[in-house]
mmCIF file as Biopython writes it, N, C-alpha, C and O atoms, coordinates in Angstrom:
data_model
#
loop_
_atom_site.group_PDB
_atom_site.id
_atom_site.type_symbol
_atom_site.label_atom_id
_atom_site.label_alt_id
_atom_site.label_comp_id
_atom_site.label_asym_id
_atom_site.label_entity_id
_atom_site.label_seq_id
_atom_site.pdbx_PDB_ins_code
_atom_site.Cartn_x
_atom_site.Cartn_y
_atom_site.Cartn_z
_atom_site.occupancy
_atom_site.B_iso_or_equiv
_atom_site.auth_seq_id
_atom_site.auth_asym_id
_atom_site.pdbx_PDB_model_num
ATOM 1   N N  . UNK A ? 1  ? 5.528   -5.808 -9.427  1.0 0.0 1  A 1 
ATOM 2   C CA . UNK A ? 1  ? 4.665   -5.352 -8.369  1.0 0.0 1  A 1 
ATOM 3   C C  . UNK A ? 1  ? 5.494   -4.594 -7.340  1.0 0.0 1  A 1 
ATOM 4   O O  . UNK A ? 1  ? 6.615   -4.962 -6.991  1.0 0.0 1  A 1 
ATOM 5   N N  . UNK A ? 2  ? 4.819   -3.421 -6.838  1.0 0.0 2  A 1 
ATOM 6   C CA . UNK A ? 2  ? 5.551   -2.400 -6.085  1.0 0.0 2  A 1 
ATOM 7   C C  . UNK A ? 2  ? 4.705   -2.438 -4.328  1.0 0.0 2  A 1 
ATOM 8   O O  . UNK A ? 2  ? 3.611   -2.188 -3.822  1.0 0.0 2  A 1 
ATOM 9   N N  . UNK A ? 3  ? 6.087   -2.929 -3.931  1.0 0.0 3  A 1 
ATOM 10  C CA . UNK A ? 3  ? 5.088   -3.467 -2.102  1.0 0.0 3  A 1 
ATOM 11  C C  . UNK A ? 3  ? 5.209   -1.871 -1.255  1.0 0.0 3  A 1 
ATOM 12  O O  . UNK A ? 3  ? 6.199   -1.145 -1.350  1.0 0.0 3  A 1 
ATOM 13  N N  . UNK A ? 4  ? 4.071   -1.570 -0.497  1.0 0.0 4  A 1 
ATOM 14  C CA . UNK A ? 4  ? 3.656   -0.636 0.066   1.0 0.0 4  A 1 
ATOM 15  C C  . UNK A ? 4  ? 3.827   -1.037 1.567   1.0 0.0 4  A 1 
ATOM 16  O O  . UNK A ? 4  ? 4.451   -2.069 1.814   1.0 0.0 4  A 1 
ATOM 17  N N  . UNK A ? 5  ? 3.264   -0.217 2.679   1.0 0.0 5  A 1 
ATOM 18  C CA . UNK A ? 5  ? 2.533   -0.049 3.806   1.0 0.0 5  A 1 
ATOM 19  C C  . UNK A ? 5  ? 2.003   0.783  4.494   1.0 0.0 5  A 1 
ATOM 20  O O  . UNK A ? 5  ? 2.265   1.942  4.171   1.0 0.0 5  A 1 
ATOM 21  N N  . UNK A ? 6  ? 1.432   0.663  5.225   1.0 0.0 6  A 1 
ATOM 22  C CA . UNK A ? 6  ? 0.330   2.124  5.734   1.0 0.0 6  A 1 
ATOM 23  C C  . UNK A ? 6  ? 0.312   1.519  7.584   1.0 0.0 6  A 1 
ATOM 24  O O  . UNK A ? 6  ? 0.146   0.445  8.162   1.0 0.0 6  A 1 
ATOM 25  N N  . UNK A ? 7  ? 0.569   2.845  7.937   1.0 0.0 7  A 1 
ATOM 26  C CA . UNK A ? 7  ? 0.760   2.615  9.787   1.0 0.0 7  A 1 
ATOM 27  C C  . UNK A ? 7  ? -0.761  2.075  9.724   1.0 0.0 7  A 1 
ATOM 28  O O  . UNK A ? 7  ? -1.456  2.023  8.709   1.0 0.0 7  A 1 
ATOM 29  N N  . UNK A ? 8  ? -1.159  1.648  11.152  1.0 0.0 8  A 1 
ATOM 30  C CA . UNK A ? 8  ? -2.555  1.717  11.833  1.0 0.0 8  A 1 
ATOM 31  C C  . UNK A ? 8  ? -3.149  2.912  12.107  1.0 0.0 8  A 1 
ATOM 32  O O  . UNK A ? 8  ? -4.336  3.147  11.880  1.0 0.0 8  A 1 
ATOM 33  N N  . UNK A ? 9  ? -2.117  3.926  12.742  1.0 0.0 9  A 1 
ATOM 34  C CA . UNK A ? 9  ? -2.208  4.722  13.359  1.0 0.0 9  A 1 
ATOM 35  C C  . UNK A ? 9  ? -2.535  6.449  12.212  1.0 0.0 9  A 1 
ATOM 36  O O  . UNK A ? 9  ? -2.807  7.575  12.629  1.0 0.0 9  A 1 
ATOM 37  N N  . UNK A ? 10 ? -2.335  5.920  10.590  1.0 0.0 10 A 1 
ATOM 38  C CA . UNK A ? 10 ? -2.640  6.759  10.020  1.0 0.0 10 A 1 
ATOM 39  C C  . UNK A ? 10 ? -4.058  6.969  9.823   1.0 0.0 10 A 1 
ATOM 40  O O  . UNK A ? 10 ? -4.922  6.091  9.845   1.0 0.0 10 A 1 
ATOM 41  N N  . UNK A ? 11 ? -4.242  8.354  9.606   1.0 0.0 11 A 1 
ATOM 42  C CA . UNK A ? 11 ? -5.469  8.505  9.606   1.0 0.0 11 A 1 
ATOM 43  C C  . UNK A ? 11 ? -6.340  8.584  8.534   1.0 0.0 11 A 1 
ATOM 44  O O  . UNK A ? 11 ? -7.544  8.833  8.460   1.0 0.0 11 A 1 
ATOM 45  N N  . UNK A ? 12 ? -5.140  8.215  7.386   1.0 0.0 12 A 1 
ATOM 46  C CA . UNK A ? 12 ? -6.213  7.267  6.125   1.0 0.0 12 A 1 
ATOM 47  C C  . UNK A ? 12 ? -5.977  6.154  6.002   1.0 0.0 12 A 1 
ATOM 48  O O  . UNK A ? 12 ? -5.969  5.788  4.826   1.0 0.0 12 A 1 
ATOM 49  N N  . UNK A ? 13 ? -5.666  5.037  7.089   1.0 0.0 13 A 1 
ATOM 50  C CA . UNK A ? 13 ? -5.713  4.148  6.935   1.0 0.0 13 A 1 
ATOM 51  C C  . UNK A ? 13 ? -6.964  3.441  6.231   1.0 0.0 13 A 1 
ATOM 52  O O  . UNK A ? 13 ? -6.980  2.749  5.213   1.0 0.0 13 A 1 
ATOM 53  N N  . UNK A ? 14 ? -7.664  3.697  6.799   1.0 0.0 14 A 1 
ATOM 54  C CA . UNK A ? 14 ? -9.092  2.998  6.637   1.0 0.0 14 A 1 
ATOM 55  C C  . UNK A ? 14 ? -9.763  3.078  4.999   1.0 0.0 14 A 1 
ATOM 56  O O  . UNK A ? 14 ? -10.432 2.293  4.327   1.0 0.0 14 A 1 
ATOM 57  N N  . UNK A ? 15 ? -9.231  4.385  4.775   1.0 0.0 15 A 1 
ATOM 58  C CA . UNK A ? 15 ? -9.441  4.964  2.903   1.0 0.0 15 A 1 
ATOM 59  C C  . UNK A ? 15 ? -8.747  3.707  2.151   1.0 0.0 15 A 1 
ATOM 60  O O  . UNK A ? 15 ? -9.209  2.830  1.423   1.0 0.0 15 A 1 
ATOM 61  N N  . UNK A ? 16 ? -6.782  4.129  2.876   1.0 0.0 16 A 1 
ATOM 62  C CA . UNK A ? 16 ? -6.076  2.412  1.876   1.0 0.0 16 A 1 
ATOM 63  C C  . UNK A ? 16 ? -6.551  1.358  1.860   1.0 0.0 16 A 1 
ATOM 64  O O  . UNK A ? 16 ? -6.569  0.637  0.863   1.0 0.0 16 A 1 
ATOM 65  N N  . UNK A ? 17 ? -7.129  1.005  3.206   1.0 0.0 17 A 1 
ATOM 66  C CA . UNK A ? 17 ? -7.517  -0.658 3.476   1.0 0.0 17 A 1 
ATOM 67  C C  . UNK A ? 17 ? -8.461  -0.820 2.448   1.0 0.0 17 A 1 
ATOM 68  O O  . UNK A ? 17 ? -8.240  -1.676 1.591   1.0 0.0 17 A 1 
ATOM 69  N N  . UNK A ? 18 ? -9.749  0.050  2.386   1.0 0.0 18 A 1 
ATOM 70  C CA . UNK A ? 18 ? -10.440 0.026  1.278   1.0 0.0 18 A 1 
ATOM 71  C C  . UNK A ? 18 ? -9.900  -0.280 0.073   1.0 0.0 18 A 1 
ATOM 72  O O  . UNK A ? 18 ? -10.090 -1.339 -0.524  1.0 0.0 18 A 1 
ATOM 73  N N  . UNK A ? 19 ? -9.039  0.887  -0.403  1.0 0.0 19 A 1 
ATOM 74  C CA . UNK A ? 19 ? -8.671  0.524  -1.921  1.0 0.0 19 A 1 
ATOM 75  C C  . UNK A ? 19 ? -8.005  -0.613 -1.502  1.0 0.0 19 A 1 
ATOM 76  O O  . UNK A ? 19 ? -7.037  0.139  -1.385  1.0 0.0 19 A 1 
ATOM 77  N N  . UNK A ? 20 ? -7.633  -1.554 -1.205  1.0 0.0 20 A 1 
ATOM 78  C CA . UNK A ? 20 ? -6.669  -2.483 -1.045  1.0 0.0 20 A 1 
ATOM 79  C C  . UNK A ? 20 ? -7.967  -4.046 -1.239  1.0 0.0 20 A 1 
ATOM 80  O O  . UNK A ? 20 ? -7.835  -5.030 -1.968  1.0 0.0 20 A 1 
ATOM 81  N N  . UNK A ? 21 ? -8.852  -3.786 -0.502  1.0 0.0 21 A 1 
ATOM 82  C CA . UNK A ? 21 ? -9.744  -4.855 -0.465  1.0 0.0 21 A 1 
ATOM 83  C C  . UNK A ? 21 ? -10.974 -4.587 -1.915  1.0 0.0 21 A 1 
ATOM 84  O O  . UNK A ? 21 ? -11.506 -5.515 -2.524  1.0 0.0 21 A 1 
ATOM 85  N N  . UNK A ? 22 ? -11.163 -3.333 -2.160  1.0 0.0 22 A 1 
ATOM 86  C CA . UNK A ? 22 ? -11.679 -3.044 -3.416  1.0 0.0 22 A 1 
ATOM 87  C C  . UNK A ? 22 ? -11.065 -3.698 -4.560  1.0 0.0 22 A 1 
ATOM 88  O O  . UNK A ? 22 ? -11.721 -4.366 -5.360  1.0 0.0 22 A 1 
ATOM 89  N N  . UNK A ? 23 ? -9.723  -3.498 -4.648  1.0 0.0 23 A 1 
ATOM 90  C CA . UNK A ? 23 ? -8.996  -4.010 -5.473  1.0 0.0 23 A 1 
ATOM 91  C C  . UNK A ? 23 ? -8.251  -5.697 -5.810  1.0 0.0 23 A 1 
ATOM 92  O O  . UNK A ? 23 ? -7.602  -6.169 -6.743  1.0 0.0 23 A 1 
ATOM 93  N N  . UNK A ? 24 ? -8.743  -6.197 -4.552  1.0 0.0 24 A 1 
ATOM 94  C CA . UNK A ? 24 ? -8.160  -7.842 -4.247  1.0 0.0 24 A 1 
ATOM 95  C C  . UNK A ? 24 ? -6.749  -7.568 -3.855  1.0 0.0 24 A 1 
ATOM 96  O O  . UNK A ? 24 ? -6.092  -8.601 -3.730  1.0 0.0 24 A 1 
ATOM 97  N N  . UNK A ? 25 ? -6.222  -6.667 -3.669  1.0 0.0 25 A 1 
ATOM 98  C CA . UNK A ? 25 ? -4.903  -6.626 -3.207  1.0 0.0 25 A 1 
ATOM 99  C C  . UNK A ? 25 ? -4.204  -7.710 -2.445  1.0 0.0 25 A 1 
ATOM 100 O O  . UNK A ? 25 ? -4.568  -8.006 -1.307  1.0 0.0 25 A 1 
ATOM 101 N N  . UNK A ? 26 ? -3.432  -8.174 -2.914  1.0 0.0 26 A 1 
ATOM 102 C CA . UNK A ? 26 ? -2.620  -8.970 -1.784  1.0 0.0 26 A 1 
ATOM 103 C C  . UNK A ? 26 ? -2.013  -8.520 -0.606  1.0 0.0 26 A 1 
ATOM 104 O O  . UNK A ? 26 ? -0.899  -8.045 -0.821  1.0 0.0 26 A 1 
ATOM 105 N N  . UNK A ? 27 ? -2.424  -8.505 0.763   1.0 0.0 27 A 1 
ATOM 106 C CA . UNK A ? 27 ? -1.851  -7.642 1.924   1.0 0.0 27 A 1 
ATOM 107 C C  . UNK A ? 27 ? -1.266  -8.213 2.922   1.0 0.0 27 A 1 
ATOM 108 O O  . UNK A ? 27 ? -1.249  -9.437 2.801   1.0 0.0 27 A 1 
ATOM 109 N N  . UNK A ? 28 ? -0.706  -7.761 3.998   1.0 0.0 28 A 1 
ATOM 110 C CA . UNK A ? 28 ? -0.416  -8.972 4.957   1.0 0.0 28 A 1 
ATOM 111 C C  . UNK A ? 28 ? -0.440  -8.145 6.207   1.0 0.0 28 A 1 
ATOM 112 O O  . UNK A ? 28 ? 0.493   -7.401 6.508   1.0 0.0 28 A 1 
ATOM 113 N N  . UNK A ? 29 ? -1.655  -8.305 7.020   1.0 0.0 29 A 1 
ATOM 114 C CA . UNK A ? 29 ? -1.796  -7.167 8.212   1.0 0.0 29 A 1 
ATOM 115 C C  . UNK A ? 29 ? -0.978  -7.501 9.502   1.0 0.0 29 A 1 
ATOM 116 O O  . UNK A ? 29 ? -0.762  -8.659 9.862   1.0 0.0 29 A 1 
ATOM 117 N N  . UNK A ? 30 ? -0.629  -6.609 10.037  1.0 0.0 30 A 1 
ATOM 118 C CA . UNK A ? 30 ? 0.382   -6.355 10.950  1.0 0.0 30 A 1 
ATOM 119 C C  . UNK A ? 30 ? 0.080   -5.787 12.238  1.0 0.0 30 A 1 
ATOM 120 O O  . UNK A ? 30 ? -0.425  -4.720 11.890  1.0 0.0 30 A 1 
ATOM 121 N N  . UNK A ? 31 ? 0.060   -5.794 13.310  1.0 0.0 31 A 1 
ATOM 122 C CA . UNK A ? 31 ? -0.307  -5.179 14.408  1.0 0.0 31 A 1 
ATOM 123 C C  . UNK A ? 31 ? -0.310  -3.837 14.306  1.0 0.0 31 A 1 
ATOM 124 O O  . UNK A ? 31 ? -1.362  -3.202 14.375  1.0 0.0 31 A 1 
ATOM 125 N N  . UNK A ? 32 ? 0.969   -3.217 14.115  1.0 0.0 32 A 1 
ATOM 126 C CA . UNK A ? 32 ? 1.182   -1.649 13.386  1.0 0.0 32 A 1 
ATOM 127 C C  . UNK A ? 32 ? 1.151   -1.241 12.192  1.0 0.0 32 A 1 
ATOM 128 O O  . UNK A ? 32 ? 1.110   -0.059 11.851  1.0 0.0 32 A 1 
ATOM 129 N N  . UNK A ? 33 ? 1.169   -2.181 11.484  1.0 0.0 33 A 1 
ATOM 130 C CA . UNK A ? 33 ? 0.995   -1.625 9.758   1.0 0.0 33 A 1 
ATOM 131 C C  . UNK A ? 33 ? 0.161   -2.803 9.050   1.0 0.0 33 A 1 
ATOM 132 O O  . UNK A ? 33 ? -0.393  -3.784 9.546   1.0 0.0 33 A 1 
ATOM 133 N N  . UNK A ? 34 ? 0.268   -2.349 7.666   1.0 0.0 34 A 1 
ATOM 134 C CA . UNK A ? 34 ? -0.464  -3.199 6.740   1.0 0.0 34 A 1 
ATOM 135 C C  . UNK A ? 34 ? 0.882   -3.225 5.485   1.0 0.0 34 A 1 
ATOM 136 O O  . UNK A ? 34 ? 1.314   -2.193 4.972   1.0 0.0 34 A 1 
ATOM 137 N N  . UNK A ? 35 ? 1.282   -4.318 5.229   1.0 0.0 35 A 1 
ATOM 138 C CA . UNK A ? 35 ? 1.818   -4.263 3.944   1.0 0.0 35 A 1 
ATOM 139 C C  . UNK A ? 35 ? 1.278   -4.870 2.625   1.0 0.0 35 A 1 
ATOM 140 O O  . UNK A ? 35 ? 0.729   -5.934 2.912   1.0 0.0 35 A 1 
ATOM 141 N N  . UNK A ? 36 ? 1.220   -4.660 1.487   1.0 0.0 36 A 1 
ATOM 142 C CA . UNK A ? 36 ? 0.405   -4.856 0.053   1.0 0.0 36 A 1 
ATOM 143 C C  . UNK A ? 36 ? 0.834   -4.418 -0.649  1.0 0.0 36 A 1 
ATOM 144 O O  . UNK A ? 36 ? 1.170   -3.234 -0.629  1.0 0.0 36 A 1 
ATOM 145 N N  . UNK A ? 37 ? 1.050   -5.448 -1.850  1.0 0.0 37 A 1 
ATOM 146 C CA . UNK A ? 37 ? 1.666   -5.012 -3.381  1.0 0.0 37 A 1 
ATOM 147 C C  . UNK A ? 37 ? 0.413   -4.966 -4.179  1.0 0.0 37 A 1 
ATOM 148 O O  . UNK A ? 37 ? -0.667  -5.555 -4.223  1.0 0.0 37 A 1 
ATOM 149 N N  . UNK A ? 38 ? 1.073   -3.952 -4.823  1.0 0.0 38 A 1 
ATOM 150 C CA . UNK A ? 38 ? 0.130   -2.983 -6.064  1.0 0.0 38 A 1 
ATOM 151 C C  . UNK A ? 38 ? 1.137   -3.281 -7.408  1.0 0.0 38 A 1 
ATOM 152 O O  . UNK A ? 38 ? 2.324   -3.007 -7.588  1.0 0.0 38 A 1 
ATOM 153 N N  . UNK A ? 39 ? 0.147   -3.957 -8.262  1.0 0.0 39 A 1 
ATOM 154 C CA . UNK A ? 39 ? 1.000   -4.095 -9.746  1.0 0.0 39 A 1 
ATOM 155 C C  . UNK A ? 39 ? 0.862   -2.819 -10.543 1.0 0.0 39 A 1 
ATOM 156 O O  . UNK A ? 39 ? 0.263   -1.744 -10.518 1.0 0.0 39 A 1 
ATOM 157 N N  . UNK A ? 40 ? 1.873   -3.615 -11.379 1.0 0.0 40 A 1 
ATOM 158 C CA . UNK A ? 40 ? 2.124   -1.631 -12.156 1.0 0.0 40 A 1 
ATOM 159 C C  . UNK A ? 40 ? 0.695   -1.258 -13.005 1.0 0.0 40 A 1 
ATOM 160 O O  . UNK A ? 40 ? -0.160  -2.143 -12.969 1.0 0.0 40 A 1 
ATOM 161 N N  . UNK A ? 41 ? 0.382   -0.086 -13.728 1.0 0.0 41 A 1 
ATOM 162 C CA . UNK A ? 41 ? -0.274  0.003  -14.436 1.0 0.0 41 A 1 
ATOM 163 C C  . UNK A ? 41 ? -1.403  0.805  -13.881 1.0 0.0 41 A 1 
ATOM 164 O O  . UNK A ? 41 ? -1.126  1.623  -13.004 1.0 0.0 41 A 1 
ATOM 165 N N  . UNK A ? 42 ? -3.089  0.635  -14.420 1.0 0.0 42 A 1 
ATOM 166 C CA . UNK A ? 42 ? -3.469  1.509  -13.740 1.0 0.0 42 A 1 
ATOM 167 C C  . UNK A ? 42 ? -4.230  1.434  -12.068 1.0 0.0 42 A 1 
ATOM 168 O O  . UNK A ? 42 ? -4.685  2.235  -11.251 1.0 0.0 42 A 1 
ATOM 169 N N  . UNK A ? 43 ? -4.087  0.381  -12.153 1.0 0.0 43 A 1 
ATOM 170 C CA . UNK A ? 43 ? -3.733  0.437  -10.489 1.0 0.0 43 A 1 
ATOM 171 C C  . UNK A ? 43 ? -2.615  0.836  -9.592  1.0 0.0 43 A 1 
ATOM 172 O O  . UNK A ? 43 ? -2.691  0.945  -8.368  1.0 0.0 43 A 1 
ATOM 173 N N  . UNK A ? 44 ? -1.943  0.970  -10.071 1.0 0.0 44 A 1 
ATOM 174 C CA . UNK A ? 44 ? -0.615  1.752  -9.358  1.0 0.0 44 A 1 
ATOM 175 C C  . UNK A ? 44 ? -0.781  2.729  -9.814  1.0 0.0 44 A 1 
ATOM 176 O O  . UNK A ? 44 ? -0.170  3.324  -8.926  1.0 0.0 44 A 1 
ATOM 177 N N  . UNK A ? 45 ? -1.220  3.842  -10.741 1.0 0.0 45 A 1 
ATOM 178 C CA . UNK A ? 45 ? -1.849  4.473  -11.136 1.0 0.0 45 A 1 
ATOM 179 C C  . UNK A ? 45 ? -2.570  5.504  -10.478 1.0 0.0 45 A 1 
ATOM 180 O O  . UNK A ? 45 ? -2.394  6.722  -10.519 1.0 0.0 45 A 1 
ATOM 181 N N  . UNK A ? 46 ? -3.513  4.745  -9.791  1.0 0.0 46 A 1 
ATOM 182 C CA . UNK A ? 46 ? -4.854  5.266  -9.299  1.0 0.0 46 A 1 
ATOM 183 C C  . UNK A ? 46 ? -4.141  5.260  -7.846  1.0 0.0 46 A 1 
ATOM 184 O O  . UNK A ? 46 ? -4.468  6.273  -7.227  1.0 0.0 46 A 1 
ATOM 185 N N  . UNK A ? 47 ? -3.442  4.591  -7.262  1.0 0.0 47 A 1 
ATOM 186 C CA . UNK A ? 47 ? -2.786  4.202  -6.241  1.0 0.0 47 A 1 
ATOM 187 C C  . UNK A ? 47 ? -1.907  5.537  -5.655  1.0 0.0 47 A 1 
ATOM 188 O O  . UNK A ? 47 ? -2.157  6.347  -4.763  1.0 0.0 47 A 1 
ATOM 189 N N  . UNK A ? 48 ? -0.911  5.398  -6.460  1.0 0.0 48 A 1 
ATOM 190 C CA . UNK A ? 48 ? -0.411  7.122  -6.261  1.0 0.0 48 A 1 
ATOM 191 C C  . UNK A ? 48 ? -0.970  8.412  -6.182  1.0 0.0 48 A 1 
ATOM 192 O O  . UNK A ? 48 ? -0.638  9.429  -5.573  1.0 0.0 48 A 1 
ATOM 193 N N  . UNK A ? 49 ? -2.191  8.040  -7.182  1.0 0.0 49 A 1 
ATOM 194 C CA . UNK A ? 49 ? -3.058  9.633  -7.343  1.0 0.0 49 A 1 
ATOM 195 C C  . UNK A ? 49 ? -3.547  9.850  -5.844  1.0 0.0 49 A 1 
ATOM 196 O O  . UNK A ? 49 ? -3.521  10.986 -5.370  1.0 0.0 49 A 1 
ATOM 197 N N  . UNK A ? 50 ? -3.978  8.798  -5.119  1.0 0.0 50 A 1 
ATOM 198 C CA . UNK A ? 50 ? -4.754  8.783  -3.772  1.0 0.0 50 A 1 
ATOM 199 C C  . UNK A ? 50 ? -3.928  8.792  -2.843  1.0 0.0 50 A 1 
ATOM 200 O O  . UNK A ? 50 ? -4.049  9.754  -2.084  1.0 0.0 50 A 1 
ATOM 201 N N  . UNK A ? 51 ? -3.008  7.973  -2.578  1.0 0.0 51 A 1 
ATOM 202 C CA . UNK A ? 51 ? -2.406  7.743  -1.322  1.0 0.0 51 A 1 
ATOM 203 C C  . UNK A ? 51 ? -0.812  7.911  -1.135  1.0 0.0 51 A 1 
ATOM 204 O O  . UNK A ? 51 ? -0.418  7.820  0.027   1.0 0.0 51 A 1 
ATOM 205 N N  . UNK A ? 52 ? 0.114   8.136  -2.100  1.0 0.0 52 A 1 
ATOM 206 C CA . UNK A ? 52 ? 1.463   8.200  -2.623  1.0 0.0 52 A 1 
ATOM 207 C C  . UNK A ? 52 ? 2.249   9.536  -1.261  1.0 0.0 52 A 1 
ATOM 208 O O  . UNK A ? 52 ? 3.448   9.644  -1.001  1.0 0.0 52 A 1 
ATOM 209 N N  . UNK A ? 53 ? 1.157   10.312 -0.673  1.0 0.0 53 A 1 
ATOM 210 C CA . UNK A ? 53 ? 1.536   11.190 0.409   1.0 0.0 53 A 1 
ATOM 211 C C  . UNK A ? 53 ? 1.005   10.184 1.550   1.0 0.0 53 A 1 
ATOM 212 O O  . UNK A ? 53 ? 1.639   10.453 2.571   1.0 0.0 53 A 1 
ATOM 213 N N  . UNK A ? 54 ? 0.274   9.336  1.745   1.0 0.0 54 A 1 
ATOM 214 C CA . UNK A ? 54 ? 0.240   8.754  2.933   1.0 0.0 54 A 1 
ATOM 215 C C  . UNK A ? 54 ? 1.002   7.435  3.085   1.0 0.0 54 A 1 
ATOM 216 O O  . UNK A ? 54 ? 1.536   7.452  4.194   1.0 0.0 54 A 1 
ATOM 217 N N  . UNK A ? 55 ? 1.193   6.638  2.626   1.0 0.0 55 A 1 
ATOM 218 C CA . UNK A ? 55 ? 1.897   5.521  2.429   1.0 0.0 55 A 1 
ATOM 219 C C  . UNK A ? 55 ? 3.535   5.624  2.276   1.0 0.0 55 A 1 
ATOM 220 O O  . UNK A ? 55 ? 4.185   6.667  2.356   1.0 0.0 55 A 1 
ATOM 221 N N  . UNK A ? 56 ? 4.057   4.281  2.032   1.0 0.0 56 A 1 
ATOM 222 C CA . UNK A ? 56 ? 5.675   4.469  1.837   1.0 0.0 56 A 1 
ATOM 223 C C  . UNK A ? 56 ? 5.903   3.027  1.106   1.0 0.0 56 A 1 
ATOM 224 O O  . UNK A ? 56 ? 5.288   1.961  1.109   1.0 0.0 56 A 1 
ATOM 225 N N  . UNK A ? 57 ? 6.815   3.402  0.621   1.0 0.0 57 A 1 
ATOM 226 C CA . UNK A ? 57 ? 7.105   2.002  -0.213  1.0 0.0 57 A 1 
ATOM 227 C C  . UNK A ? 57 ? 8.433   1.031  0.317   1.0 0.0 57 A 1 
ATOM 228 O O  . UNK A ? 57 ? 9.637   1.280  0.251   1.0 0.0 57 A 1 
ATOM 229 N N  . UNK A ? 58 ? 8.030   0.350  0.628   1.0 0.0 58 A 1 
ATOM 230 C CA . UNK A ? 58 ? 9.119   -0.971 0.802   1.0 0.0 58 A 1 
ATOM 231 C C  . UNK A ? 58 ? 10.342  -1.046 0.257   1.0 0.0 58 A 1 
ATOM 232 O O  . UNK A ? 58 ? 10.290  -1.540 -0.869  1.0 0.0 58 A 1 
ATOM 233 N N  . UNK A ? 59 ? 11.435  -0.750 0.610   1.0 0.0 59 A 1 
ATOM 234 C CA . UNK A ? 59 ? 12.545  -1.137 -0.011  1.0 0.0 59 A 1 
ATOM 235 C C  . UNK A ? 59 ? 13.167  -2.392 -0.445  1.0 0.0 59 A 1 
ATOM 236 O O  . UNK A ? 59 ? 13.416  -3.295 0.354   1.0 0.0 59 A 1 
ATOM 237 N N  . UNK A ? 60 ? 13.431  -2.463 -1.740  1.0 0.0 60 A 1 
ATOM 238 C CA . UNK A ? 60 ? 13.900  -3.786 -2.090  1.0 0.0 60 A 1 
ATOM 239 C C  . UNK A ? 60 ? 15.500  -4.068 -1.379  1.0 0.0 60 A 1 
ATOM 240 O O  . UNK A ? 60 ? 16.476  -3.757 -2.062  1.0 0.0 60 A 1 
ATOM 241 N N  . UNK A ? 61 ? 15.681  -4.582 -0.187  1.0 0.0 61 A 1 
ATOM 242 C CA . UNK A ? 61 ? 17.117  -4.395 0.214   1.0 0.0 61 A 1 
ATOM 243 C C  . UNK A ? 61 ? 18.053  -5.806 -0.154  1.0 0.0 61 A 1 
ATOM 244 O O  . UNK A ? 61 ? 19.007  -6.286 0.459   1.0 0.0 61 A 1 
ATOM 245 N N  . UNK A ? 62 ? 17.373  -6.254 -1.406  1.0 0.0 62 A 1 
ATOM 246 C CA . UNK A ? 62 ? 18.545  -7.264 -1.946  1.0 0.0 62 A 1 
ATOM 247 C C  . UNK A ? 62 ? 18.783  -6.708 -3.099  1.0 0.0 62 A 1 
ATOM 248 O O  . UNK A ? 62 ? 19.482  -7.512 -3.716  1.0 0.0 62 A 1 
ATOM 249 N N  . UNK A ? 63 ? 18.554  -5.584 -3.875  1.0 0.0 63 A 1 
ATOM 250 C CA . UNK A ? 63 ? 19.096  -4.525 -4.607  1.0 0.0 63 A 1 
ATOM 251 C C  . UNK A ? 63 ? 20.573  -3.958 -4.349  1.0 0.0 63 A 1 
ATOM 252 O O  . UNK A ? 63 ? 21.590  -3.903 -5.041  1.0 0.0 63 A 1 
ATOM 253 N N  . UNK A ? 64 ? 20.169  -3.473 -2.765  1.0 0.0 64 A 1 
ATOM 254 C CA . UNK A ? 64 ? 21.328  -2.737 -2.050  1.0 0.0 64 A 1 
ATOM 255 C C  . UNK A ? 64 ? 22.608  -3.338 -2.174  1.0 0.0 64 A 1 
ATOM 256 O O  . UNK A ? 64 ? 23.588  -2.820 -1.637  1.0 0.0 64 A 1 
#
């Protein structure tokens, strides 16, 4: 699973939150952002096709 987030302040927020609650997403809302993992496949999929320019993805920093 690939963890995301989306400001408040974007102005498709409201589009992600959707796909996010459409989808059962697991999220965890934030005063300024929203973070939520998207599993691979075609929900990550459909995920990128829509929002991959508005969103950003979480860095795994125990990789680093």
């Amino acid at each position: 699973m690939r963890q995301y987030y989306v400001l408040t302040s974007n102005s498709d927020f409201l589009d992600v939150f959707t796909f996010i609650r459409n989808h059962n997403l697991e999220f965890s809302a934030h005063l300024n952002r929203t973070r939520f993992w998207v599993p691979d496949g075609p929900t990550l999929t459909e995920f990128l096709l829509r929002f991959a320019h508005t969103t950003s993805q979480v860095e795994d920093t125990d990789q680093i």
